[in-house]
Structures are given as structure tokens and as C-alpha cells.
N, C-alpha and C positions, 0 to 999 in steps of 0.2 A: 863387647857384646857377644854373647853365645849363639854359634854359628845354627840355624835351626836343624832339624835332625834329616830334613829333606835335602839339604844341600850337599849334594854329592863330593864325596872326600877328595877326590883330584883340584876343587876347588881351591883356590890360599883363600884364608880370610881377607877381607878388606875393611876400608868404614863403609860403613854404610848409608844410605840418604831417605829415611824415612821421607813419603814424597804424601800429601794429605790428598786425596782425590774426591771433590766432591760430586759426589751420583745419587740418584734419588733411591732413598731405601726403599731396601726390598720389602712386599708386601707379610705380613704377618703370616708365622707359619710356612715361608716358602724357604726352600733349602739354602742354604747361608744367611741366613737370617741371625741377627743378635749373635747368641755366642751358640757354640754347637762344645756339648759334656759340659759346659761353665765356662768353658775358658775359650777365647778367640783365638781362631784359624791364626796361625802364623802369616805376616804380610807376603806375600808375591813376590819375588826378587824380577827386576828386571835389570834393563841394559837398553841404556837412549843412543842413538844414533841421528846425530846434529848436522845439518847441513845446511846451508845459506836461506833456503827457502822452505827446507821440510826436515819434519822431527820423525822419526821412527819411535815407536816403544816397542818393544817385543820383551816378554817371559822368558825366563831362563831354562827353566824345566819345561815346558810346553811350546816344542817347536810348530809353527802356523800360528799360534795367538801372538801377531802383530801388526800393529796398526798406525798409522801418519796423523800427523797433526801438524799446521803451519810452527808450533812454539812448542818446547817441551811438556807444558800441562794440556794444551790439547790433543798433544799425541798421545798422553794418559789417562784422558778423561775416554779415548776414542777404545781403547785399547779395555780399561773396562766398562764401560759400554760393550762392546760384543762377545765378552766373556759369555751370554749369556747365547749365541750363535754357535760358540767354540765348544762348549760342555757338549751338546749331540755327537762331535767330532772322539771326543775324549772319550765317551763313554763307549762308542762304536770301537774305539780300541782298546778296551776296557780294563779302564784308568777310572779313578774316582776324583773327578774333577771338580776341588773343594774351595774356589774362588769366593770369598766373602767381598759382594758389592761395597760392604761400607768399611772394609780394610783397609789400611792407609798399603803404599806401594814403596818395596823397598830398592832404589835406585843402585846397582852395583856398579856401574861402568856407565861414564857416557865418552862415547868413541868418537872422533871426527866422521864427520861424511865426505861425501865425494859427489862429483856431478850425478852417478847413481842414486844417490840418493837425493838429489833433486829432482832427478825425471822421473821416480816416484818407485824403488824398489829398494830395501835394504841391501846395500854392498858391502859393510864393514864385517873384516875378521876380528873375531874376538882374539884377544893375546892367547887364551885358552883353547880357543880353538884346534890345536895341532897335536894338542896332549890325547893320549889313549882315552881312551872310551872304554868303561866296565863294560861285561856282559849283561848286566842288566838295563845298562843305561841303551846301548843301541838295540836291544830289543825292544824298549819303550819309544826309541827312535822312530823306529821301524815301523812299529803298530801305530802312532800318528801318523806316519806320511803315507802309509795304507791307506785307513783311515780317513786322509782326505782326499785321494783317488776315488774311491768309492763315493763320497758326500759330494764331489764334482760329477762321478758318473751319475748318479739319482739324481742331482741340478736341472742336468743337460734333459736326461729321458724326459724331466715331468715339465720342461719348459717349453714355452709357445716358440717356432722358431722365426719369429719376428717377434723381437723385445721392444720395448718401449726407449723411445729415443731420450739423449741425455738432457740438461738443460738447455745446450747449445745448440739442439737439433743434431748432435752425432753421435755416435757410438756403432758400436758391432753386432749385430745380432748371431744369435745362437752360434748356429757351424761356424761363424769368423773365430768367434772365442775359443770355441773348442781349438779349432786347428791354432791360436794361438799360444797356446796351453800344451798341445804336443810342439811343435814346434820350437818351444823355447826348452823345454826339456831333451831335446834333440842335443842343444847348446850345452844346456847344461851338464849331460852327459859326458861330454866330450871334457869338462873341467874334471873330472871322476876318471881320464885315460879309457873312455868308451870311442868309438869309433861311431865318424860321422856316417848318421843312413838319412834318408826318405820315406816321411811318414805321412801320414793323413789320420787323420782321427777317426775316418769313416772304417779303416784296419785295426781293429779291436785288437785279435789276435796279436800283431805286431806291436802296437802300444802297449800290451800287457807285457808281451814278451823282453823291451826295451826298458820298462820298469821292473822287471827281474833283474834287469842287468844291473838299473843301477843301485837296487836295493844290495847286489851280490858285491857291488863294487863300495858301497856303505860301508858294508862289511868290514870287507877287504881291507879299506882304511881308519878301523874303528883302533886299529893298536897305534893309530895317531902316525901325523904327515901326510905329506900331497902325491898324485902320481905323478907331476909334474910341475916344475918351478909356479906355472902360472896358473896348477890346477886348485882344486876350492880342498881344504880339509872337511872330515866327512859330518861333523858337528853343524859347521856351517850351511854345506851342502845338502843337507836335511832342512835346515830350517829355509832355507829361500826356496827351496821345492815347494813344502808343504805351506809358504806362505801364498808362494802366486798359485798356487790350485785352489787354495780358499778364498783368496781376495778376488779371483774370479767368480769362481761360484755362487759367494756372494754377490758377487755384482749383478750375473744371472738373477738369481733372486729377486733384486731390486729392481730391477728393471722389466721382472716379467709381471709385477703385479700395478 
């Protein structure tokens, strides 16, 4: 199979797993509709991450567009479904974000999990993960995980700060989330060889400032490898960022209306 022209060259070919995902078509006229110049958008590479109880799907090129599902097809089924959440994201980093609803999904890798990925966050490194990164690729990086800083800060500002409780009667409201969201990126940092500080989310300044760092530290590791045995490579480390600051903010969302 000829490898599409969007898959970045550090990639090896593999086979690949045309994956059929059934979602209601998109409405007549609305952008990814039918074929776009005649010919249909090339399918969406992803990469499933399998764990006992929960399935990840995450895009390969669009780091944050991932999402769980108890089995592999509802992790896909979930994953496009919110494509349609995700494009604002893309296009605020502006990316032309060409997801056709009714594209079948092309499965590259499915990874084992781990109990992280039972208790509900993708853990798995990709084998590629460690490999350099072009310049243009971690600038694309970059400008999504911006990108969804900001669609988490406009979350927070336009949200009631009492959300709507979960089914169970629990959840976190507003500020819990937030401080949850710097707080774990504190963590994260520290996988990136940043050094542990004390944050609050109420210190704009300082959260900005910490997200400089670990944007600089991105960087830093974008010619590929860890700052430390047990640290995250910088591929990876982007994508679990930009995953739990939208799968928060989404949740905000849902929860404030």
C-alpha cells in the first residue's frame, strides 16, 4: 500500500488495518462531506492502546484527538465523534483539520496497556516515539499543545464555578479541575528533566511561565531520546499533555451545561 503523503518520513511503513467506523453522516454541504476535489480525504492513521478494561484510540498526526472506549470499536467510534470538538483546537493552531466523518480509520499500531491505561489516561510509548522529530513536525507540535492551553483557559473563564454533578453525584467543580490540570503538569514536567515547583492555577503568570519551560524542553528533545531513563520522549510528552487539557476542558463543557 502507498504510504499517504501526510505521513511523515521517519515513519517505516507497516500494514496497515483499514478499521470501518460507523457514524452518522455528515449533514449535506458541511465540510467533510462526500468527497472533497473528487477524490476522498485519505483515512486517519491511528494507534489503539489495549488495556484490560479500557481502549484508547488516539491520531497519529494530531496530538490531544484521543479518546477511550470500553473495546477497540468504541474507542473509535468515540474518537470520531469528537473530531468534530477537536477541529476548533486545530484550527486555533492553524492547521487545516480535514477529518472526513464517514472515512474508514487506518489502525497502525495497537500497543499493550498498562494499569494507566486502566485508570483512564493513555501510558503507552510508541516504538517511534524516541526517533527525532523534523522542524516542522514539532512546530505542528507545538501549535496544538498551545492551542489547547488556551481552549482549556476560555473553558475555565466562560464556566459556572459550580458544574453539574456526575451521574454518581460526584465530580470536581471548576477551580478543583483547574488545579488539577496544573498540577499534574507539574508531574509531567518533571518526566521532560524540569524541576519540581508549586503551582496554583490562581498564578497565571507562573503556569505560563512553566509552560514555556516545558514547551523549551519539547524542544530540546525533539532531535529524539529522554532526559532521563525514566523520562517521557518529546513525541509522547506532547501528546499526554495535550490530551488531559482537552479531555478536561471538555469535561468542563459537559458538565457546565
Amino acid at each position: 500500500m502507498i504510504r499517504p503523503a501526510h505521513l511523515p518520513a521517519h515513519r517505516s511503513p507497516s500494514a496497515w488495518h483499514p478499521v470501518p467506523v460507523p457514524v452518522p453522516k455528515a449533514p449535506k454541504g458541511s465540510r467533510g462531506a462526500g468527497r472533497a476535489g473528487g477524490r476522498r480525504r485519505a483515512p486517519e492513521l491511528v494507534y489503539l492502546e489495549i488495556g484490560q478494561r479500557r481502549v484508547f484510540a488516539a491520531a497519529l498526526d494530531w496530538p490531544g484527538w484521543c479518546r477511550p472506549g470500553r473495546d477497540e470499536q468504541a474507542a473509535l467510534e468515540a474518537l470520531s465523534t469528537y473530531a468534530e470538538r477537536f477541529e476548533p483546537v486545530a484550527s486555533r493552531a492553524g492547521l487545516p483539520f480535514r477529518y472526513e466523518p464517514a472515512a474508514e480509520f487506518d489502525v497502525r499500531e495497537r500497543l499493550a496497556g498498562s494499569a494507566t491505561t486502566d485508570f483512564g489516561a493513555p501510558g503507552a510509548v510508541r516504538p517511534d516515539d524516541d526517533e527525532p522529530m523534523a522542524l516542522r513536525e514539532i512546530k505542528r507540535t507545538l501549535a496544538l499543545l498551545q492551542a489547547s492551553w488556551a481552549t482549556f483557559a476560555d473553558v475555565v473563564a466562560s464556566a459556572p464555578a459550580t458544574l453539574r454533578e456526575g451521574p454518581r453525584g460526584g465530580g470536581r467543580d471548576r477551580g478543583a479541575i483547574a488545579e488539577h490540570v496544573v498540577g499534574a503538569e507539574v508531574e509531567y514536567a518533571r518526566k521532560l528533566g524540569l524541576a519540581r515547583r508549586k503551582l496554583t492555577a490562581a498564578d497565571a503568570g507562573a503556569v505560563e511561565a512553566m509552560r514555556e519551560e516545558i514547551a523549551g524542553a519539547l524542544r530540546a528533545l525533539a532531535g529524539g531520546g529522554r532526559s532521563t531513563a525514566k523520562g517521557w520522549p518529546a513525541r509522547y510528552a506532547a501528546r499526554r499533555l495535550a490530551w488531559h487539557v482537552l479531555d478536561h476542558a471538555w469535561e468542563i463543557e459537559d458538565k457546565s451545561s
